[in-house]
Biopython code that builds the backbone (N, CA, C, O; Angstrom):
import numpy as np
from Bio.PDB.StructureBuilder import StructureBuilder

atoms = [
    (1, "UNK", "N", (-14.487, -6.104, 8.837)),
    (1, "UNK", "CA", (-15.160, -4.929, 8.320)),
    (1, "UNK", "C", (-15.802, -4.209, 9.500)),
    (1, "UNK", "O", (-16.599, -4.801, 10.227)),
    (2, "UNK", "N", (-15.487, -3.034, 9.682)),
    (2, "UNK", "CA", (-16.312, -2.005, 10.453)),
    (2, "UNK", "C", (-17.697, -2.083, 10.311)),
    (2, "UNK", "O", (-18.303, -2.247, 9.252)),
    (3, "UNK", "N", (-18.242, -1.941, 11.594)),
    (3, "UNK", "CA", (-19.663, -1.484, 11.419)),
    (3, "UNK", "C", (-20.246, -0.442, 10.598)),
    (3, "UNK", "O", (-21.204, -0.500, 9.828)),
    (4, "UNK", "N", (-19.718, 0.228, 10.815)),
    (4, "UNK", "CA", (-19.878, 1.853, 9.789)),
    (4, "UNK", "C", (-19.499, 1.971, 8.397)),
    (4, "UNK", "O", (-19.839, 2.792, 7.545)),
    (5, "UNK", "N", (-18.631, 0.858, 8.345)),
    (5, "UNK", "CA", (-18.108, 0.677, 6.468)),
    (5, "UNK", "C", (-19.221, -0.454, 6.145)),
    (5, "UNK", "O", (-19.512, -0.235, 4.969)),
    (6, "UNK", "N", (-20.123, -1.745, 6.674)),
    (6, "UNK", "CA", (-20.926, -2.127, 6.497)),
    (6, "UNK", "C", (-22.480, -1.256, 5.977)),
    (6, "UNK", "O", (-23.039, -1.338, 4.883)),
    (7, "UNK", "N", (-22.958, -0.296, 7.402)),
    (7, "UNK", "CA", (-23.536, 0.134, 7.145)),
    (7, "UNK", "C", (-23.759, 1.374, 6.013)),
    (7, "UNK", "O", (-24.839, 1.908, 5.761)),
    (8, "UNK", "N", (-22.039, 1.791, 5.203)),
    (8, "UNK", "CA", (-22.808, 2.430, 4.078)),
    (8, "UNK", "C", (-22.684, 1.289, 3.275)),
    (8, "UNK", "O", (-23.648, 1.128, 2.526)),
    (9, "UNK", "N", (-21.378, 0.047, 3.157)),
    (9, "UNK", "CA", (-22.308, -0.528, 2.041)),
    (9, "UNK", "C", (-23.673, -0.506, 1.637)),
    (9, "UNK", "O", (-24.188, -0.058, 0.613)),
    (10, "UNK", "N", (-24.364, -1.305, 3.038)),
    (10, "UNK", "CA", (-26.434, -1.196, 2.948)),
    (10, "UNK", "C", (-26.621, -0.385, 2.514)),
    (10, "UNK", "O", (-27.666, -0.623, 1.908)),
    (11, "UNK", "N", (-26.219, 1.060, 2.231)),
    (11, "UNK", "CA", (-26.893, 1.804, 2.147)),
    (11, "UNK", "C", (-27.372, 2.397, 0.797)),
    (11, "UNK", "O", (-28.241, 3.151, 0.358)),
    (12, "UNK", "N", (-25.964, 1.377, 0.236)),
    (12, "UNK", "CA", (-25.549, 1.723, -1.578)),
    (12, "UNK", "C", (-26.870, 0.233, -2.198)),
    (12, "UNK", "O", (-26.693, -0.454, -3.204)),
    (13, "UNK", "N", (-27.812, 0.146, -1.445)),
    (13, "UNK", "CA", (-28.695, -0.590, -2.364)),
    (13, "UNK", "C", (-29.406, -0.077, -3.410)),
    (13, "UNK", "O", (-29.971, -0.817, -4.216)),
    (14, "UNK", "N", (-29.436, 1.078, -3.478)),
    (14, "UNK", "CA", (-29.748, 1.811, -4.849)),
    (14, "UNK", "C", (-29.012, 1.435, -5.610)),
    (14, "UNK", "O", (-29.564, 1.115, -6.663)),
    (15, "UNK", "N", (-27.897, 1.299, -5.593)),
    (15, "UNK", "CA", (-27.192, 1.053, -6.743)),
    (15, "UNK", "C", (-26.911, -0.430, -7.336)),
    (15, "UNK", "O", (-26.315, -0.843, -8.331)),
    (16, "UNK", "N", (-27.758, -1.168, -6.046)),
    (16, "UNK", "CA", (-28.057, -2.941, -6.238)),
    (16, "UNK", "C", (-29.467, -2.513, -7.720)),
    (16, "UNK", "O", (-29.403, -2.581, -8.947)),
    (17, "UNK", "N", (-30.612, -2.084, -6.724)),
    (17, "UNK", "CA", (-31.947, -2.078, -7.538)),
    (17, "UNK", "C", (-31.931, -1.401, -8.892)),
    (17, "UNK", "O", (-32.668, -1.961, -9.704)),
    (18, "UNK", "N", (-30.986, 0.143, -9.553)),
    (18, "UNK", "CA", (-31.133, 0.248, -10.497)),
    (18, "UNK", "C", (-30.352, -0.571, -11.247)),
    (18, "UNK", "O", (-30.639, -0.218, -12.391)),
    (19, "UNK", "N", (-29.399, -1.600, -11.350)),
    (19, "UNK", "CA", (-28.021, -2.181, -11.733)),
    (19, "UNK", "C", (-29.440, -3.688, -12.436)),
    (19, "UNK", "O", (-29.637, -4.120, -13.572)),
    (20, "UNK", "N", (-29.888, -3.918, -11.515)),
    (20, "UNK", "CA", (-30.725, -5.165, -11.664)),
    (20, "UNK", "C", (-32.124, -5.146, -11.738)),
    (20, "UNK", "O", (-32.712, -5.929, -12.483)),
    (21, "UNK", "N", (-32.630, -4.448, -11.141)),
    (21, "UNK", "CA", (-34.126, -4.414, -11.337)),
    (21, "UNK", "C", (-34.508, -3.417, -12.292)),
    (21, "UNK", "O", (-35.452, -3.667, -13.042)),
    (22, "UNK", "N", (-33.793, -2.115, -12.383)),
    (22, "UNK", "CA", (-34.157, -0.933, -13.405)),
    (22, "UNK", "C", (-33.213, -1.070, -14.608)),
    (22, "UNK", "O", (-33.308, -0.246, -15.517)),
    (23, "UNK", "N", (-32.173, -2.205, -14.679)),
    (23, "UNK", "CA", (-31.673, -2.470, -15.903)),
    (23, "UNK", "C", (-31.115, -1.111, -16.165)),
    (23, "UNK", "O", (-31.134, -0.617, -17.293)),
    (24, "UNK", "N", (-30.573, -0.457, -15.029)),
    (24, "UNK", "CA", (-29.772, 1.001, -15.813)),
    (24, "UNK", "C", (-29.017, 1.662, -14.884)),
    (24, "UNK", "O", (-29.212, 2.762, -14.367)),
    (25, "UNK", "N", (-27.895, 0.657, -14.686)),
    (25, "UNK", "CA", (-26.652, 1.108, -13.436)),
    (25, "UNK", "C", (-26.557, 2.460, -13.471)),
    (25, "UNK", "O", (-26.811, 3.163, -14.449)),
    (26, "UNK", "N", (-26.127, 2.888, -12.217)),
    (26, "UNK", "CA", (-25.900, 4.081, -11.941)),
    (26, "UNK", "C", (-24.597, 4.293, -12.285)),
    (26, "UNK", "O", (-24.278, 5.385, -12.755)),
    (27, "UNK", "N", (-23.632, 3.252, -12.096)),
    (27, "UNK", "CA", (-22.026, 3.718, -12.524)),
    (27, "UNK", "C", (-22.027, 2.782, -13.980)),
    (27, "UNK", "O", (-22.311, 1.591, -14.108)),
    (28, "UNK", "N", (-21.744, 3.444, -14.671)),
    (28, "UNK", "CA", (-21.482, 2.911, -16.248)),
    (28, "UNK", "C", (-20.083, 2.766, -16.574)),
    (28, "UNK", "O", (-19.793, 1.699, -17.115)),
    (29, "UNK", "N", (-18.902, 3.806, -16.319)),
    (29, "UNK", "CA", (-17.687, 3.333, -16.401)),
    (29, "UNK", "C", (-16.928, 2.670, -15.572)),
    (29, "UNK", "O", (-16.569, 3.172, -14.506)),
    (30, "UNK", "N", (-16.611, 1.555, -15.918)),
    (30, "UNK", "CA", (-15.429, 0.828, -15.259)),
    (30, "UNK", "C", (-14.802, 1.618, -14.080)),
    (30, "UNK", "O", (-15.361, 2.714, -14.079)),
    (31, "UNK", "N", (-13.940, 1.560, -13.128)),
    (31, "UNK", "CA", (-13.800, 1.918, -12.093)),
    (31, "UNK", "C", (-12.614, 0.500, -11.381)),
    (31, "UNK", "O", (-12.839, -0.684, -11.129)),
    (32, "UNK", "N", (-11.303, 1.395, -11.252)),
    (32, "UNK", "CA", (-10.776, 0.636, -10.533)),
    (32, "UNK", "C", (-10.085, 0.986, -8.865)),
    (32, "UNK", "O", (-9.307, 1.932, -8.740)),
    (33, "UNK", "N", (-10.411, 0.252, -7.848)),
    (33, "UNK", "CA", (-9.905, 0.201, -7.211)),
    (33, "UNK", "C", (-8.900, -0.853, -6.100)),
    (33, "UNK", "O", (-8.920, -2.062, -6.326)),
    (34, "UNK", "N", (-8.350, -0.508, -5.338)),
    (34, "UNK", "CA", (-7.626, -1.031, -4.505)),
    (34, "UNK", "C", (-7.854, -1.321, -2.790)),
    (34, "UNK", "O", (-8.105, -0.411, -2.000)),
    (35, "UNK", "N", (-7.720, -2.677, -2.425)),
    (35, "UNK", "CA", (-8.108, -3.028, -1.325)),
    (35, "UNK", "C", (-7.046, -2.961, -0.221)),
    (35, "UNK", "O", (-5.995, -3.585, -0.371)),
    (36, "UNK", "N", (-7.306, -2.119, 1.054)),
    (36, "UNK", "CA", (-6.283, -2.338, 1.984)),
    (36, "UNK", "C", (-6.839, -2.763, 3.442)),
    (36, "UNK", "O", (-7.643, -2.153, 4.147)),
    (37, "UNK", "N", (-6.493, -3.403, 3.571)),
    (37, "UNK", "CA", (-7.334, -4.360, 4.665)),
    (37, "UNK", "C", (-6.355, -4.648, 5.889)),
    (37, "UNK", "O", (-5.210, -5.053, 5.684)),
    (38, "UNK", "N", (-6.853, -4.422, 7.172)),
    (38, "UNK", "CA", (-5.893, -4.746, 8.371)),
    (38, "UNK", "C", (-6.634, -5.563, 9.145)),
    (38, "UNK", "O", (-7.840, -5.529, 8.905)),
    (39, "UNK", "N", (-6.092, -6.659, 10.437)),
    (39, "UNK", "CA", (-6.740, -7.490, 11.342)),
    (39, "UNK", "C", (-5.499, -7.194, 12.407)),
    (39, "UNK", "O", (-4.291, -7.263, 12.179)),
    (40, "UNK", "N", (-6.399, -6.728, 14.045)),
    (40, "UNK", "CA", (-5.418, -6.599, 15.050)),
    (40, "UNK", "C", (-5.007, -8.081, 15.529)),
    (40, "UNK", "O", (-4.038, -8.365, 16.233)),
    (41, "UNK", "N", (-6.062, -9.052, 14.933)),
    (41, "UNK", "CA", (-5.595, -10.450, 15.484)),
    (41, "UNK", "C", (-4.339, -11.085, 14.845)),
    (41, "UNK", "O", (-3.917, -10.336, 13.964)),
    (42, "UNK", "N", (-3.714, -12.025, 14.959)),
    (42, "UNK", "CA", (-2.289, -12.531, 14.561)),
    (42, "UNK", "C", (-3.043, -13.306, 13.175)),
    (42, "UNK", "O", (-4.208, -12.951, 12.998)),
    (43, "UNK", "N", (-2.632, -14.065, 12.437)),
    (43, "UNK", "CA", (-3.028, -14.786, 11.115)),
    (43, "UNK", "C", (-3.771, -15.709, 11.540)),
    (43, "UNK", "O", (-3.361, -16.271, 12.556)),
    (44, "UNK", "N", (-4.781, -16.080, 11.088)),
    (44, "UNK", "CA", (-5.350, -17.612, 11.052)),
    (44, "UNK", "C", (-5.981, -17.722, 9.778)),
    (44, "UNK", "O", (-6.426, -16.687, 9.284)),
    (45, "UNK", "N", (-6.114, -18.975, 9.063)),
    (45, "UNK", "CA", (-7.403, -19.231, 7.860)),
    (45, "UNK", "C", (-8.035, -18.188, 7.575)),
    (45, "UNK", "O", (-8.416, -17.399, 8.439)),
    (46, "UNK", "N", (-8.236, -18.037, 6.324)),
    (46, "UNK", "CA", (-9.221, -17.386, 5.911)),
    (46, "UNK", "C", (-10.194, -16.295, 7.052)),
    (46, "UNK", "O", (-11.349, -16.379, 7.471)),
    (47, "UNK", "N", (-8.897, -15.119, 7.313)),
    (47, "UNK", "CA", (-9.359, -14.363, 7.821)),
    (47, "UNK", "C", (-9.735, -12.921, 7.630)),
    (47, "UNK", "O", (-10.310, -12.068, 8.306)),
    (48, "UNK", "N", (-9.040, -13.005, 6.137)),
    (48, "UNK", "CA", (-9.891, -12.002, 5.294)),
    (48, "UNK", "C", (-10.900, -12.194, 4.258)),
    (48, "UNK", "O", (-11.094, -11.307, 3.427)),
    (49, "UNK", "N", (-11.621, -13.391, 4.246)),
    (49, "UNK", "CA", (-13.013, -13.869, 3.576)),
    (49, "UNK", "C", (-13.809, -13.059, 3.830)),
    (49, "UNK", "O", (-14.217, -12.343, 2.915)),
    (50, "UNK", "N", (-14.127, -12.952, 4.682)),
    (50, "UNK", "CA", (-15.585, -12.226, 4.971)),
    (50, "UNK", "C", (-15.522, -10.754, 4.118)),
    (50, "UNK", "O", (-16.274, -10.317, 3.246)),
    (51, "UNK", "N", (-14.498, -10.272, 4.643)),
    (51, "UNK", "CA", (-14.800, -8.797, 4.003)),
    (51, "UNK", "C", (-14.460, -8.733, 2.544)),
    (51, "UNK", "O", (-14.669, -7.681, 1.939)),
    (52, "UNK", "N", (-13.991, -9.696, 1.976)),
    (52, "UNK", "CA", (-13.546, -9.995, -0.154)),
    (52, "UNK", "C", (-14.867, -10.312, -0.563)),
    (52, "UNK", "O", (-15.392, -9.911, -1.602)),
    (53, "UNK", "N", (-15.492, -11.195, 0.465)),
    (53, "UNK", "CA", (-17.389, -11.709, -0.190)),
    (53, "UNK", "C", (-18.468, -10.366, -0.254)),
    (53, "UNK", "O", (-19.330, -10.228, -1.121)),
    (54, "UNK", "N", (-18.265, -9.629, 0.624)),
    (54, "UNK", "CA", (-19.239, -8.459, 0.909)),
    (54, "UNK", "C", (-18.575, -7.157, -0.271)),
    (54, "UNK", "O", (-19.322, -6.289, -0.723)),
    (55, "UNK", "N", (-17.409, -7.220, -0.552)),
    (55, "UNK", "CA", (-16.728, -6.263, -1.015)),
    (55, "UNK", "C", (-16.843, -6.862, -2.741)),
    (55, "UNK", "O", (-16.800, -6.118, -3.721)),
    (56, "UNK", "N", (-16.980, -8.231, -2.782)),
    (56, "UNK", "CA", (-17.139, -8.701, -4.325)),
    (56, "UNK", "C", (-18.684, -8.287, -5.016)),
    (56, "UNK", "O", (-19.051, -8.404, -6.185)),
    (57, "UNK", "N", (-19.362, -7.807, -3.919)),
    (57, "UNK", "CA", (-20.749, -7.661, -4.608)),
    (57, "UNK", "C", (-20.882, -6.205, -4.701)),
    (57, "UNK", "O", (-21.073, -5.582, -5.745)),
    (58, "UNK", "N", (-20.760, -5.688, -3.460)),
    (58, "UNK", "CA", (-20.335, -4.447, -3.832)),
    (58, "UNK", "C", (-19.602, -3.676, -4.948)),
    (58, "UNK", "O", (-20.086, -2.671, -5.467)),
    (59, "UNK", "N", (-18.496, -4.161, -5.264)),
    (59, "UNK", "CA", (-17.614, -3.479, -6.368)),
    (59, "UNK", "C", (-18.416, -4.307, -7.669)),
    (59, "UNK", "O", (-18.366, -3.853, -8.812)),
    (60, "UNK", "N", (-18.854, -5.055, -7.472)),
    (60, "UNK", "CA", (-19.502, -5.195, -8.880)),
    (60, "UNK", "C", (-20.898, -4.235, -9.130)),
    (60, "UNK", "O", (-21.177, -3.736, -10.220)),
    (61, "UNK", "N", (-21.777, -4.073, -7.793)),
    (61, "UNK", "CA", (-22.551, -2.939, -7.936)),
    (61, "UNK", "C", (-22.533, -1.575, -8.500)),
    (61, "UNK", "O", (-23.433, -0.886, -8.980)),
    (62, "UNK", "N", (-21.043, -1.328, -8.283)),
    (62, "UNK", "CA", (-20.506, -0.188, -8.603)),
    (62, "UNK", "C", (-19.621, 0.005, -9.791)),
    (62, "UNK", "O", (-19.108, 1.104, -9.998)),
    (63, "UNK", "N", (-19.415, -1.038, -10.597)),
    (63, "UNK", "CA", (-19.119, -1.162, -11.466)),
    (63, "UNK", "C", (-17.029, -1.387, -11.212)),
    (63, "UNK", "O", (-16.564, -0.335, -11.651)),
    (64, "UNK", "N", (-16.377, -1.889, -10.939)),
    (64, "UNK", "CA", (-15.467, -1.887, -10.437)),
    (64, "UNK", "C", (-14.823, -3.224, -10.376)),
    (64, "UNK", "O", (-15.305, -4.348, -10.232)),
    (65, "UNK", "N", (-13.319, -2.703, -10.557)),
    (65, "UNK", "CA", (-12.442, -4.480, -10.475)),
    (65, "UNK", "C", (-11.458, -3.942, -9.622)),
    (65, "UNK", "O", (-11.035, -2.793, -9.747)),
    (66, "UNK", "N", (-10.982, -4.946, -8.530)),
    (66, "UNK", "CA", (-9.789, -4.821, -7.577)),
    (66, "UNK", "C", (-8.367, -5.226, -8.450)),
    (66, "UNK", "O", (-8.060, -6.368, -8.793)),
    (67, "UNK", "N", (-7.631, -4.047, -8.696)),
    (67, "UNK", "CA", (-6.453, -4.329, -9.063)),
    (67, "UNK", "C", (-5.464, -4.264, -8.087)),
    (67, "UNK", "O", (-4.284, -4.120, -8.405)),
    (68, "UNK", "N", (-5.881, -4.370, -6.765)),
    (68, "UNK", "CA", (-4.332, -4.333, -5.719)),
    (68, "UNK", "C", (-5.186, -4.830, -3.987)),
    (68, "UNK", "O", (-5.878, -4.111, -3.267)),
    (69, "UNK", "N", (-4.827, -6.113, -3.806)),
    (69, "UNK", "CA", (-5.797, -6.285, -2.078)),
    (69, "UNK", "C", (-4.141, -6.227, -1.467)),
    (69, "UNK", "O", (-3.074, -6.467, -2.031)),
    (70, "UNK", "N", (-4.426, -5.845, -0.223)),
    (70, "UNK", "CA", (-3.166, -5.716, 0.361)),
    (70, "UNK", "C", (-3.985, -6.196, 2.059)),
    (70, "UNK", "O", (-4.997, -5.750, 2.599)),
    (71, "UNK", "N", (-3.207, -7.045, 2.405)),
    (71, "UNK", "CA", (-4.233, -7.438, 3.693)),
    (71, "UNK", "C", (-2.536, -7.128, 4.859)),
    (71, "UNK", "O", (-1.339, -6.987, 4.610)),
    (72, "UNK", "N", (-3.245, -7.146, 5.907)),
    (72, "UNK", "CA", (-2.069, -6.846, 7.082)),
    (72, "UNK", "C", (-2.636, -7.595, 8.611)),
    (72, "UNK", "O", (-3.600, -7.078, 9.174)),
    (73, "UNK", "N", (-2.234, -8.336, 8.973)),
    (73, "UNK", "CA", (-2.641, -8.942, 10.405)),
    (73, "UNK", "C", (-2.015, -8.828, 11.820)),
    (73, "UNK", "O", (-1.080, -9.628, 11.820)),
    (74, "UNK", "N", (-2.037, -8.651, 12.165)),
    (74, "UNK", "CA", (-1.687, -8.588, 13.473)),
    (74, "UNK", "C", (-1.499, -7.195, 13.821)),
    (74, "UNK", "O", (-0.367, -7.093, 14.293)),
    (75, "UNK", "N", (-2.020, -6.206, 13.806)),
    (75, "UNK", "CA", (-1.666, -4.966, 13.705)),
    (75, "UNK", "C", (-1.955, -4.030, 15.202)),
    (75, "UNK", "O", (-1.920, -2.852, 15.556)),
    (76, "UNK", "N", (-2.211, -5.186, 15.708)),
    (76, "UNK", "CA", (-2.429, -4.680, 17.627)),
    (76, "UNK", "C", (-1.261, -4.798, 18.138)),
    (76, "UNK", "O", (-0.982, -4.204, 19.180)),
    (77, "UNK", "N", (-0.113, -5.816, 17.308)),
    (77, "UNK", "CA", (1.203, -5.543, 18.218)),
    (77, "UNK", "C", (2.112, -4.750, 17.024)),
    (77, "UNK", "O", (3.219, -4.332, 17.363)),
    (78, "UNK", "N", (1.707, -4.565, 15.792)),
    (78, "UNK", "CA", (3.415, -3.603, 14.994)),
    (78, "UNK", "C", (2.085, -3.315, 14.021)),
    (78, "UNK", "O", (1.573, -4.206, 13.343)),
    (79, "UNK", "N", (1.570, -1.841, 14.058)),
    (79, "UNK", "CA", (0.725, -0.846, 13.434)),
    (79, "UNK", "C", (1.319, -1.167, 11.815)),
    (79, "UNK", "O", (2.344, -1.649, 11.334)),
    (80, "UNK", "N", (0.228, -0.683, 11.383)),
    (80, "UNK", "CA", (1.115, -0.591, 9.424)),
    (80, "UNK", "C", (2.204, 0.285, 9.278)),
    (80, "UNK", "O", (3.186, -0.044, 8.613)),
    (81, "UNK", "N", (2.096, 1.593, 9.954)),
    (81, "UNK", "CA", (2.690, 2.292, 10.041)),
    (81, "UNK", "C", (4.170, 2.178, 10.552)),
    (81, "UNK", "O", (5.155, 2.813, 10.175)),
    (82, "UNK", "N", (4.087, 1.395, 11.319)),
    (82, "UNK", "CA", (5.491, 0.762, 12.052)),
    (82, "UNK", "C", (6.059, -0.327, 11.591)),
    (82, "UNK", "O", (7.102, -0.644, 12.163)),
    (83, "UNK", "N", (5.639, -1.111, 10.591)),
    (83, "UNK", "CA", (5.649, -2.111, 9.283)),
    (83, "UNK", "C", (6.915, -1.483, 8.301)),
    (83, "UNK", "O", (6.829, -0.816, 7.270)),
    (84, "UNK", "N", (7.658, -1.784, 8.759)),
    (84, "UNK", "CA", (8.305, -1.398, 7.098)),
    (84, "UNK", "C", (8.075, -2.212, 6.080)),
    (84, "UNK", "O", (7.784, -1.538, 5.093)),
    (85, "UNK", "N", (8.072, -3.224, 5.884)),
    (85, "UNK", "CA", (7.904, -4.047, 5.150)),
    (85, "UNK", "C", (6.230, -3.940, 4.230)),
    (85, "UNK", "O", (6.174, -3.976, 3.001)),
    (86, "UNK", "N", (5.277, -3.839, 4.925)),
    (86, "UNK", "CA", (3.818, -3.412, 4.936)),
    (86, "UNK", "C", (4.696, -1.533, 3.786)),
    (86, "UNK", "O", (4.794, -1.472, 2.561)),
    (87, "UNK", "N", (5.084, -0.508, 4.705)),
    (87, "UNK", "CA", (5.034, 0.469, 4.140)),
    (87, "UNK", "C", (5.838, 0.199, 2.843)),
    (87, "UNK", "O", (5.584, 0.991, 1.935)),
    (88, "UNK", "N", (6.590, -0.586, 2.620)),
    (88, "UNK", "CA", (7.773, -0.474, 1.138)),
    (88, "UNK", "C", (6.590, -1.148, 0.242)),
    (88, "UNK", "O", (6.447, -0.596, -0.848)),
    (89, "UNK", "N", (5.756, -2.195, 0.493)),
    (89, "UNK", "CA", (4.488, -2.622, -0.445)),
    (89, "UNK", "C", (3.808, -1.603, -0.420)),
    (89, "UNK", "O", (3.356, -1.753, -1.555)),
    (90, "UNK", "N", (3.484, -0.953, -0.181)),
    (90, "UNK", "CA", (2.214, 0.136, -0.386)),
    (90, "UNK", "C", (2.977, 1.054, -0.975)),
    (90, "UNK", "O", (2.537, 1.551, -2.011)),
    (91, "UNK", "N", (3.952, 1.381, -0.595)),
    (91, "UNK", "CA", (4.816, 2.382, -1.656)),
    (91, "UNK", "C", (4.998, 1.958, -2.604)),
    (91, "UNK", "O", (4.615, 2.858, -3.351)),
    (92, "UNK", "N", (5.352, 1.133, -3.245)),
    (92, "UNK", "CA", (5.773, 0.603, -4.432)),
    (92, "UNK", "C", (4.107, 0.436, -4.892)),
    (92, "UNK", "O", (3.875, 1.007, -5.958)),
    (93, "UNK", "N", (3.116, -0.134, -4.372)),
    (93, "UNK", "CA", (1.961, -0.563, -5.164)),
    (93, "UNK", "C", (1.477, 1.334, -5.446)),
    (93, "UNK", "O", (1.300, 1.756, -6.589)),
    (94, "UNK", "N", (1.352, 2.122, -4.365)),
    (94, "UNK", "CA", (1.210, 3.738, -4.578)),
    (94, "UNK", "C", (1.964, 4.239, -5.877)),
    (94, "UNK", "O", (1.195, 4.894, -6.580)),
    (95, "UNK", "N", (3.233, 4.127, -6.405)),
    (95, "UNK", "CA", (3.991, 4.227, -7.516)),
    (95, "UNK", "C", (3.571, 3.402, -8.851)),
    (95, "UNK", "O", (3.663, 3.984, -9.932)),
    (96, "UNK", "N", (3.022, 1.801, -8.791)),
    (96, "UNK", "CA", (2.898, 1.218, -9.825)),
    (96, "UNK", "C", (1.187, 2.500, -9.691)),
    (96, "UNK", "O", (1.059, 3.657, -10.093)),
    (97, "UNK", "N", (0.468, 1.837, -9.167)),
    (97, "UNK", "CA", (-0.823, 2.565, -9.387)),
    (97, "UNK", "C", (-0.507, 4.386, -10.051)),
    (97, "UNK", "O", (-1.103, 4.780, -11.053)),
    (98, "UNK", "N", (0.102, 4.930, -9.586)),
    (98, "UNK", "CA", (0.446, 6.256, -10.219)),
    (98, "UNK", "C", (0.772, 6.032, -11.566)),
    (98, "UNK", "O", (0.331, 6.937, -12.275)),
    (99, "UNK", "N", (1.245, 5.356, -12.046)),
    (99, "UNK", "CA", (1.445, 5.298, -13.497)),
    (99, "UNK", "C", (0.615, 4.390, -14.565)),
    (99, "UNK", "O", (0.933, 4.075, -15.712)),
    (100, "UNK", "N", (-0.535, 4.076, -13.826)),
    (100, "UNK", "CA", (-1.771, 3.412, -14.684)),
    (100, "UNK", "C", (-2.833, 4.762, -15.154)),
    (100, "UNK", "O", (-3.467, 5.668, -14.614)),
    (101, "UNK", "N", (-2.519, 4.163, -16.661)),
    (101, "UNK", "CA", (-3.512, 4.915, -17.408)),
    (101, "UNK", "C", (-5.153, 4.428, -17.387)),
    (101, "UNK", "O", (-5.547, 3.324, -17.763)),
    (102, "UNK", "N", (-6.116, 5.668, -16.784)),
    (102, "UNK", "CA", (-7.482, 5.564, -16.727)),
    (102, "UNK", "C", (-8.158, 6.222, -17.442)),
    (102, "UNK", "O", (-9.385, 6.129, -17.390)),
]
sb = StructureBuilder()
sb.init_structure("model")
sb.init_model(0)
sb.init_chain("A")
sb.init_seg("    ")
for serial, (resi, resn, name, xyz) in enumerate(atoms, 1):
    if name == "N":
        sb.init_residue(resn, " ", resi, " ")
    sb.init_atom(name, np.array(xyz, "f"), 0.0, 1.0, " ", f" {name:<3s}", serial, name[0])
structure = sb.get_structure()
């Protein structure tokens, strides 16, 4: 996780304190989104934990369920972009997601 995508999480603690302490979330409808996640390092263990734990409290703050994580590693030697394999999943998940009714 970026520093800068951390720091607005922090920043969405309003939406921690009215959710729990003021008993009157700020997001009331459901809300779905999708996770796309890259690491320039090659694979090891559980190397997208960290950012699913910070991102599980979050999207529940916000009222929200992950219907699509898409993780990508090694992306310092073959970009997503240069991925075909990476781009035909995201296309196809871009197409299923286009045809979900919200």
């Amino acid at each position: 996780m970026t520093s800068w995508f951390k720091i607005f999480i922090d920043r969405t603690q309003i939406l921690y304190n009215a959710k729990y302490k003021l008993k009157d979330p700020i997001f009331k409808e459901k809300k779905k989104v999708v996770v796309i996640a890259n690491a320039g390092a090659p694979h090891y263990p559980g190397q997208f934990e960290g950012i699913m734990v910070e991102l599980k409290h979050f999207f529940w703050n916000i009222n929200a369920d992950v219907i699509g994580y898409y993780k990508y590693n090694d992306t310092d030697e073959v970009m997503i972009k240069d991925n075909e394999a990476a781009r035909l999943e995201l296309a196809n998940a871009g197409a299923q997601i286009a045809n979900l009714q919200f």
